[in-house]
BATI-164697 format. One record per residue (C-alpha): residue in three letters; x, z, y. Coordinates in Angstrom, 1 decimal. Layout:
BEGIN
(pt "ALA", (X, Z, Y)) ...
This chain:
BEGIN
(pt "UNK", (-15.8, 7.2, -3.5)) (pt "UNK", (-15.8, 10.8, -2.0)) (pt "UNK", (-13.5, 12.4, -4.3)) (pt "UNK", (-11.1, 9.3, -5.0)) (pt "UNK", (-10.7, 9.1, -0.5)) (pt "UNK", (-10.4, 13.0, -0.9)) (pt "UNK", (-7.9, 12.8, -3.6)) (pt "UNK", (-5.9, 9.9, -1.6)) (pt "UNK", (-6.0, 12.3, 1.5)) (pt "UNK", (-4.5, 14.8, -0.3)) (pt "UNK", (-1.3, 12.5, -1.9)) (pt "UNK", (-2.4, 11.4, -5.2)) (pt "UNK", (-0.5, 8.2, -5.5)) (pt "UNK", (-2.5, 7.4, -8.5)) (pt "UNK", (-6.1, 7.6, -6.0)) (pt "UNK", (-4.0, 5.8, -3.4)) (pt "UNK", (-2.9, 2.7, -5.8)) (pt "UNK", (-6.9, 2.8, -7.0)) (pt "UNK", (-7.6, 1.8, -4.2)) (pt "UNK", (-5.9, -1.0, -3.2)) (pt "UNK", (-6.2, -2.5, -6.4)) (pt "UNK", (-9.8, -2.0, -5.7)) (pt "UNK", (-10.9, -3.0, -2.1)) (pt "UNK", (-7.7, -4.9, -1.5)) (pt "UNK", (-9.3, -8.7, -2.5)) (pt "UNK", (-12.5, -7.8, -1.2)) (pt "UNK", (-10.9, -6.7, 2.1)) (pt "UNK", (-8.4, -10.6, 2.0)) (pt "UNK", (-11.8, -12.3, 1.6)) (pt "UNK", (-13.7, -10.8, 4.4)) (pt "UNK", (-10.2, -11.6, 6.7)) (pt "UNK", (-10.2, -14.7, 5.7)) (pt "UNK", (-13.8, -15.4, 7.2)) (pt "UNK", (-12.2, -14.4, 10.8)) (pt "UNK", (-8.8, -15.9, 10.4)) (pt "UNK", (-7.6, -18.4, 8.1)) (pt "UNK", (-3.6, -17.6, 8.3)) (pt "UNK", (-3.0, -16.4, 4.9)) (pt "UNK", (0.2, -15.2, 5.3)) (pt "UNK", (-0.9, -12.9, 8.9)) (pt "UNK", (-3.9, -12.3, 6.8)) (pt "UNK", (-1.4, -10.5, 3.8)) (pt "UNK", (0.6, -9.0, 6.8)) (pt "UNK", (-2.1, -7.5, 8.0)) (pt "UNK", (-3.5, -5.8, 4.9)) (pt "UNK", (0.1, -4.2, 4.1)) (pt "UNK", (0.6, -3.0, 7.6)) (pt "UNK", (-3.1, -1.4, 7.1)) (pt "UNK", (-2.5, 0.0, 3.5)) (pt "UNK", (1.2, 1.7, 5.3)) (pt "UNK", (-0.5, 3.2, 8.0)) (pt "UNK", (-3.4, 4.2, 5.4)) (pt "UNK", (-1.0, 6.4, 3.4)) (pt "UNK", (1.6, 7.3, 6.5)) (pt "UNK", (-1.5, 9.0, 8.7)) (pt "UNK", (-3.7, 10.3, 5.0)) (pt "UNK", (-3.8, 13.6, 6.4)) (pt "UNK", (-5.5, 12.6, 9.3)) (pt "UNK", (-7.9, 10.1, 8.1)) (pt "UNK", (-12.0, 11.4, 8.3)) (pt "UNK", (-13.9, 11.8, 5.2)) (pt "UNK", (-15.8, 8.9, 4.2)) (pt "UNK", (-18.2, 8.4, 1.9)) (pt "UNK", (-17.9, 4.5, 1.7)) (pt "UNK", (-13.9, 3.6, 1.2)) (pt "UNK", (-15.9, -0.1, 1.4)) (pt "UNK", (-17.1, 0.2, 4.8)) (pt "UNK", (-14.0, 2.2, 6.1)) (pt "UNK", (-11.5, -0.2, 5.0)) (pt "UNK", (-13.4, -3.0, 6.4)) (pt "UNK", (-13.0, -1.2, 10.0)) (pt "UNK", (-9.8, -0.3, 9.8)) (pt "UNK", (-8.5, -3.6, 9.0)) (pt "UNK", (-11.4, -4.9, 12.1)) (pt "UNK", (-9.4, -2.6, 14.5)) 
C-alpha cells in the first residue's frame, strides 16, 4: 500500500486508477451504511477521488490507503 500511495503522490495515473478500482466499492458500501442516497453517495466518492488527485502532492504518507480513504470520505 506504501509504494502504490507513494506512487499516486507522485502522478502515476496508473497507481491513481489502482486505486479506485480497488477501494472504490468497498468505500460505496461503508457510505451506504450512514446514508442511503445512492446517487449523493456516488457524488460524494467522485468529489473525493477529484480532490484525492487535485491536492496528491500534499496528501500524508499512509500505510493503509483502506483506512485513509475511509476518513477522507468520513470528513
Amino acid at each position: 500500500d506504501a509504494l502504490l500511495w507513494q506512487a499516486f503522490r507522485q502522478g502515476d495515473k496508473a497507481a491513481y486508477e489502482k486505486i479506485y478500482r480497488t477501494y472504490a466499492k468497498e468505500l460505496y458500501e461503508y457510505a451506504y451504511r450512514f446514508q442511503v442516497d445512492k446517487q449523493l453517495i456516488h457524488d460524494c466518492l467522485q468529489d473525493l477521488f477529484v480532490e484525492l488527485w487535485l491536492k496528491r502532492e500534499r496528501l500524508a504518507e499512509t500505510t493503509s490507503i483502506g483506512f485513509y480513504l475511509m476518513k477522507a470520505l468520513r470528513n
